[in-house]
C-alpha positions as CSV (number, residue, x, y, z in Angstrom):
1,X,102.0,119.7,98.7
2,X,100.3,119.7,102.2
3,X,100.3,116.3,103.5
4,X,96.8,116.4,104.3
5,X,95.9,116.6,100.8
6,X,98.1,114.3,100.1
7,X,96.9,111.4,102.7
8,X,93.4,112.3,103.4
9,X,91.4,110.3,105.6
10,X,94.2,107.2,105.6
11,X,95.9,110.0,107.5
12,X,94.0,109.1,110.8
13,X,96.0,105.5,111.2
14,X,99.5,107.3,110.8
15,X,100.3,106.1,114.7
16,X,99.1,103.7,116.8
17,X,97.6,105.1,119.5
18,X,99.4,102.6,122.3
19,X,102.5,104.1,120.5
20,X,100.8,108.2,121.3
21,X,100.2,107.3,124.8
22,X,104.0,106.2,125.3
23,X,104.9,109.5,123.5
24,X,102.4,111.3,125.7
25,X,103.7,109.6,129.1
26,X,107.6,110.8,128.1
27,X,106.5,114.1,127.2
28,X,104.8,114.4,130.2
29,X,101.5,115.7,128.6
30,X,99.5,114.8,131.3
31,X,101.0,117.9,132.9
32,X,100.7,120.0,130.2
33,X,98.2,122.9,129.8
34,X,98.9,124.6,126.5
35,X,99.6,122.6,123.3
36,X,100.4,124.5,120.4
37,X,100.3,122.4,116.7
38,X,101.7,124.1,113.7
39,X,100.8,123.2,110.2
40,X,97.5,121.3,111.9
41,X,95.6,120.7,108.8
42,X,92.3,119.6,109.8
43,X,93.5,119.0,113.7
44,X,94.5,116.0,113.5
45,X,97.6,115.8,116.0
46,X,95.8,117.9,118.7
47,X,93.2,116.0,118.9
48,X,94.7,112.7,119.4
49,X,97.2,114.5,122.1
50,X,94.4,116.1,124.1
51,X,92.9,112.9,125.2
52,X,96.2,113.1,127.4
53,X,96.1,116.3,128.8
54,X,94.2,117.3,131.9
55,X,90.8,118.9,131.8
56,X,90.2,122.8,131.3
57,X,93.8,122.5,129.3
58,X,94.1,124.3,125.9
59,X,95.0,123.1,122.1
60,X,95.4,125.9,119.3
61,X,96.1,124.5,115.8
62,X,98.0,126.6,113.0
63,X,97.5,126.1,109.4
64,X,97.6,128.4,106.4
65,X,94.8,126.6,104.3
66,X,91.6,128.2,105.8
67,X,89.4,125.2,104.5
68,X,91.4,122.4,106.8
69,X,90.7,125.4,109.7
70,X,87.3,125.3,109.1
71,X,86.9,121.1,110.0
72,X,89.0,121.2,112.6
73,X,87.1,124.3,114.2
74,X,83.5,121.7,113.1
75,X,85.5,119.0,114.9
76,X,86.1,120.8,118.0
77,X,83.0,121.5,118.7
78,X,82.1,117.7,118.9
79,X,85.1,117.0,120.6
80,X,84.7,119.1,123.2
81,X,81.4,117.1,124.1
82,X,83.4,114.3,125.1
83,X,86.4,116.3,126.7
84,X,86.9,119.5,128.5
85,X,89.6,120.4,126.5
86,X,89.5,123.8,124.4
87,X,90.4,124.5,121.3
88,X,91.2,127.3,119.0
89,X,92.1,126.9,115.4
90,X,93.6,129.6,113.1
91,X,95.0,130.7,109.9
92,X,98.3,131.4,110.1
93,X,101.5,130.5,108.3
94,X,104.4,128.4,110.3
95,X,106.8,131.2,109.7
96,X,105.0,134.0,111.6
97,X,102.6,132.1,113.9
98,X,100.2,134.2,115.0
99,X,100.1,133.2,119.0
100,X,102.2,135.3,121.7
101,X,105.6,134.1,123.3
102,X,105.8,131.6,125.8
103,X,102.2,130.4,125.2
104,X,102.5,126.7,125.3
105,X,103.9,124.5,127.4
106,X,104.3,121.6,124.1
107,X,104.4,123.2,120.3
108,X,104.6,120.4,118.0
109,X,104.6,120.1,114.0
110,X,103.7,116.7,111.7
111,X,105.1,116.6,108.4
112,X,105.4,120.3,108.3
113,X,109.4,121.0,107.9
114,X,109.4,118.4,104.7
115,X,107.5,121.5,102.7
116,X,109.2,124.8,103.8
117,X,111.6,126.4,102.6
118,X,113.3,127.6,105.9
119,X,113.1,125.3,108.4
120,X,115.4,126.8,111.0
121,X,113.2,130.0,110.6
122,X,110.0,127.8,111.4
123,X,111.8,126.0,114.8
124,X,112.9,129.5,115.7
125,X,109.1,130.7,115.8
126,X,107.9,127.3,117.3
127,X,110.4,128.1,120.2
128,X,109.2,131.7,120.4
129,X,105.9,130.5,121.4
130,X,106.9,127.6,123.7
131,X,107.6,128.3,127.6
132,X,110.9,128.0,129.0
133,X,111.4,124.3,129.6
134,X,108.5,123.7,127.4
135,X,109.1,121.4,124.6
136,X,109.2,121.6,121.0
137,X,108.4,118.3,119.3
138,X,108.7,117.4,115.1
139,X,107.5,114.0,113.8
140,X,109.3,114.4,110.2
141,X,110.2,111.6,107.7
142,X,113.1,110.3,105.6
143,X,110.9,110.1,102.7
144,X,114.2,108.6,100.2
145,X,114.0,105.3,102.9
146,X,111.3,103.5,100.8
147,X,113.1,103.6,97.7
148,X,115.4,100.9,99.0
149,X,112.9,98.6,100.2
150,X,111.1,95.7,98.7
151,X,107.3,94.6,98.6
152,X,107.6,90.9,97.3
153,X,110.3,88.1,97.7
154,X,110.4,88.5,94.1
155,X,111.8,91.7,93.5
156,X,115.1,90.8,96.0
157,X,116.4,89.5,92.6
158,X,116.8,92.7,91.2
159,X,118.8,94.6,88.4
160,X,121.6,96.5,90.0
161,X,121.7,99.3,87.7
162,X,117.9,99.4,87.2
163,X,117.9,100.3,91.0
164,X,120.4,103.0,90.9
165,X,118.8,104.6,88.0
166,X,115.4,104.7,89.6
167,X,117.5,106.1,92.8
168,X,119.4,108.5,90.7
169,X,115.6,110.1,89.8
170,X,114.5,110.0,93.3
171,X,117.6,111.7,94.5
172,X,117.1,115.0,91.6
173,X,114.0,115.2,92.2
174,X,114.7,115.7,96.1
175,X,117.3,117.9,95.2
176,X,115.8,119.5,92.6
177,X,112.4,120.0,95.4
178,X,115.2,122.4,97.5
179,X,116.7,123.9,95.2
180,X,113.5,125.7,94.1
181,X,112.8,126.5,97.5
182,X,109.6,123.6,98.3
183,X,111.4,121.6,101.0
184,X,113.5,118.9,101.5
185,X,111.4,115.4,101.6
186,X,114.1,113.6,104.2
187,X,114.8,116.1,106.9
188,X,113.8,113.8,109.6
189,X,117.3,112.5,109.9
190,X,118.7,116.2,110.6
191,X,116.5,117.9,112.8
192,X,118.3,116.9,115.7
193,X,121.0,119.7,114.0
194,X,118.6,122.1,113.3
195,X,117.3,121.9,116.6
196,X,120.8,121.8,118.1
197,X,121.6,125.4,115.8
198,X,118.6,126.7,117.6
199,X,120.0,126.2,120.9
200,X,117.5,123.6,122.2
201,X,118.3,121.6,125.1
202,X,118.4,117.9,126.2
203,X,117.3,116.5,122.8
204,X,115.7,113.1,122.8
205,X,115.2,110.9,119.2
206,X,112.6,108.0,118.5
207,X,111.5,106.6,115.6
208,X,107.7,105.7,115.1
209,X,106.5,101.8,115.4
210,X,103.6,102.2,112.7
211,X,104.4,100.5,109.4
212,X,101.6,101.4,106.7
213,X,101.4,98.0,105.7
214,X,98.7,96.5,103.0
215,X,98.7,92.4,103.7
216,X,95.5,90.7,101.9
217,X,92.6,90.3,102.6
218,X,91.7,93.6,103.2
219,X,89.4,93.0,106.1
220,X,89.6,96.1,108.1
221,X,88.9,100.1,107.7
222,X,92.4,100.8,107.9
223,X,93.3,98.7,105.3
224,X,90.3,99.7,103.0
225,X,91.4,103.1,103.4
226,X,94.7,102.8,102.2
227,X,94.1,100.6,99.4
228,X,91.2,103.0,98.4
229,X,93.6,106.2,98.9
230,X,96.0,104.1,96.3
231,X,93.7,103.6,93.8
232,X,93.0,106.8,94.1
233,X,96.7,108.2,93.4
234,X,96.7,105.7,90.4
235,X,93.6,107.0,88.8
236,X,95.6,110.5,89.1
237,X,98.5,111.2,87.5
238,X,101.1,108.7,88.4
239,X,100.5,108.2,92.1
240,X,99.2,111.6,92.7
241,X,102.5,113.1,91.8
242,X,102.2,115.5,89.0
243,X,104.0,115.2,85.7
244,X,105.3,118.6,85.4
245,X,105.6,119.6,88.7
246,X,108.1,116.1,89.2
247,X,110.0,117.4,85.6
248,X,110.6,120.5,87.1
249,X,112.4,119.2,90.1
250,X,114.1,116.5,87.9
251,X,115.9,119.3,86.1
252,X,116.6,121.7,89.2
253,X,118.4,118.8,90.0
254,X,120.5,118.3,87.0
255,X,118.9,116.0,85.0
256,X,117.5,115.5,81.8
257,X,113.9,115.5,80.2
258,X,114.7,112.6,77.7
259,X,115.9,110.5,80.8
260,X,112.9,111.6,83.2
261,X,110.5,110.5,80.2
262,X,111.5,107.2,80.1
263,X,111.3,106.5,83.8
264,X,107.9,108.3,84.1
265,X,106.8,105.7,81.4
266,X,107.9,103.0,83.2
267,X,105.7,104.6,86.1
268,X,102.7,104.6,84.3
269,X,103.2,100.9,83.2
270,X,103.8,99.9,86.8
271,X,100.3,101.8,88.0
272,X,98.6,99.6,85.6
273,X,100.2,96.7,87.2
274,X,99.4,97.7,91.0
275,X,95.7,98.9,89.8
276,X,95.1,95.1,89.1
277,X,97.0,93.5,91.7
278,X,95.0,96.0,94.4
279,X,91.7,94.8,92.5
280,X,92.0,91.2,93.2
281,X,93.9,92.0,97.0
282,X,96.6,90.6,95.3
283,X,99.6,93.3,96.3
284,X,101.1,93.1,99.4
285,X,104.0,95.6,101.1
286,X,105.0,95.3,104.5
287,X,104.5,99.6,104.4
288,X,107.8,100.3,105.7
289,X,108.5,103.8,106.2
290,X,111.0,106.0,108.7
291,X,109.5,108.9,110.8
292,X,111.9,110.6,113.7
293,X,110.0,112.2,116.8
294,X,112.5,114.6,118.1
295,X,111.6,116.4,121.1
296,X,113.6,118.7,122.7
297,X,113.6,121.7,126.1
298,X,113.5,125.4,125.0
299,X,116.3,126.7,127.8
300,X,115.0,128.1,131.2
C-alpha cells in the first residue's frame, strides 16, 4: 500500500514545518543544488525541502505510480511561480532509479523502505545517485509503536491478556507482511544497520516532533482533515485495511483464521464506536507515533 493512498491530503501536516527548517539547517540544504526524492508520490517532500534550497537549484521526484507523477508535474508548474527552483518528476521504480550517478547532492525517501521488499537494494541505488559526501536521508516509522499506546485515561485499566492478544495479531501480521515479500511496517528502528551494511558514513538519528493528534473541538483544517480521512477508513473496510489482504498476512505469520475472525470482529465493533465518538468530536488521542530521520555521508 503506497502511503499516499493511504494518507491523502492529511498527508500535507505529517511535519511541522519549524521542525523541516531545523532538518534543513543540519542538512545543510541551503547549500545544496540537487535533491533527489524517491518514492515522491505526488511531490510532497521536495516541495517542502525546496523552499530551502538556493535559487536555480534542482528537485527530481521518483515514483512508480504515473498518476501521483502527473500532480506533482501540475504542481510544479505553480510552484515554480513562486520559486526558482526546477523540478522534474518521473516514473521510475526505487529499485532501478532512473537518474545517473552522482546526480544529487541530498537523495531522500518518506515512508518508502516500510513497502519494499529489499531495502538494502533500494539504499544501494539511493547512494548510486548521491555525490560523494552527499547525503542520503530516510524518514521511516516503527509502525508496531502505537499498539502500545493509549487514547483515554480510561483504557490504562486494561486487560492484560486482551492486550497481548491484540499484540500477538499485530505482530503476524507484520511478520506475515515480510514473509510475503510487501515490507516490513517498523524498519525505522534499523535503518541505521542498513545504512551501516551499505558503508555510509557519519550516521546521524532524530526522531520527528509531530504527533498526529485529534483533541476536540475540531477547529482547524488540520484537524478536519484527519478526522475526515478517519471517517473515511471507517466507512471502508475496517480502517482502510482490507479483510483479506490482513488474513493473508495473519497466516504467513503463523496464525489461524478462526483466531483472526474473532479479532477482526471485534474491529468492526470498535469502528462503530469511533464513527460516533468522531460525530459528536467526542474521541480524543494524543496521535502518538515514532518516525526516525536518519541521514547519513555517502564516502568521498
Amino acid at each position: 500500500m503506497h502511503s499516499e493512498e493511504h494518507l491523502g491530503p492529511a498527508r500535507e501536516y505529517w511535519w511541522n514545518e519549524d521542525y523541516l527548517e531545523l532538518l534543513a539547517k543540519r542538512l545543510y540544504i541551503d547549500y545544496c543544488q540537487t535533491l533527489v526524492d524517491i518514492g515522491c508520490g505526488k511531490g510532497m517532500m521536495g516541495f517542502k525541502f525546496s523552499r530551502y534550497m538556493p535559487d536555480g537549484a534542482k528537485v527530481y521526484g521518483v515514483d512508480y505510480e504515473p498518476g501521483y507523477i502527473a500532480e506533482a508535474r501540475q504542481r510544479a508548474q505553480s510552484e515554480f511561480g513562486r520559486n526558482n527552483i526546477n523540478y522534474e518528476f518521473k516514473v521510475g521504480n526505487a529499485d532501478n532509479i532512473p537518474l545517473p550517478d552522482n546526480i544529487s547532492d541530498i537523495t531522500l525517501c518518506q515512508t518508502l523502505l516500510i513497502h519494499v521488499k529489499n531495502p538494502q537494494q533500494v539504499i544501494e541505488e539511493m547512494i548510486r545517485v548521491t555525490k560523494p559526501g552527499g547525503w542520503v536521508l530516510a524518514l521511516e516509522p516503527n509502525n508496531l509503536v502505537p499498539n502500545l499506546m493509549f487514547d483515554r485515561y480510561g483504557e490504562t485499566d486494561f486487560n492484560v491478556e486482551g492486550m497481548l492478544d491484540v499484540l500477538e495479531i499485530k505482530l503476524r501480521i507484520e511478520k506475515g507482511k515480510k514473509v510475503l515479500g510487501e515490507g516490513f511496517n517498523s524498519l525505522g528502528d534499523v535503518i541505521p544497520d542498513l545504512f551501516l551494511k551499505a558503508g555510509l558514513k557519519d550516521i546521524k538519528v532524530w526522531i520527528s516532533d509531530k504527533a498526529l493528534s485529534i483533541i476536540p473541538p475540531y477547529d482547524t483544517q488540520e484537524k478536519m482533515l484527519r478526522v475526515e480521512q478517519m471517517m473515511q477508513w471507517i466507512e471502508t473496510e475496517a480502517m482502510g485495511y482490507d479483510y483479506q489482504d490482513n488474513l493473508n498476512y495473519y497466516m504467513a505469520g503463523g496464525g489461524t483464521k478462526d483466531k483472526f475472525d474473532a479479532y477482526w470482529q471485534k474491529l468492526l465493533y470498535n469502528k462503530i464506536t469511533m464513527k460516533q465518538k468522531l460525530q459528536n468530536e467526542e474521541y480524543v488521542s494524543a496521535g502518538g507515533s515514532l518516525v526516525y530521520i536518519v541521514a547519513a555521508q555517502k564516502p568521498r
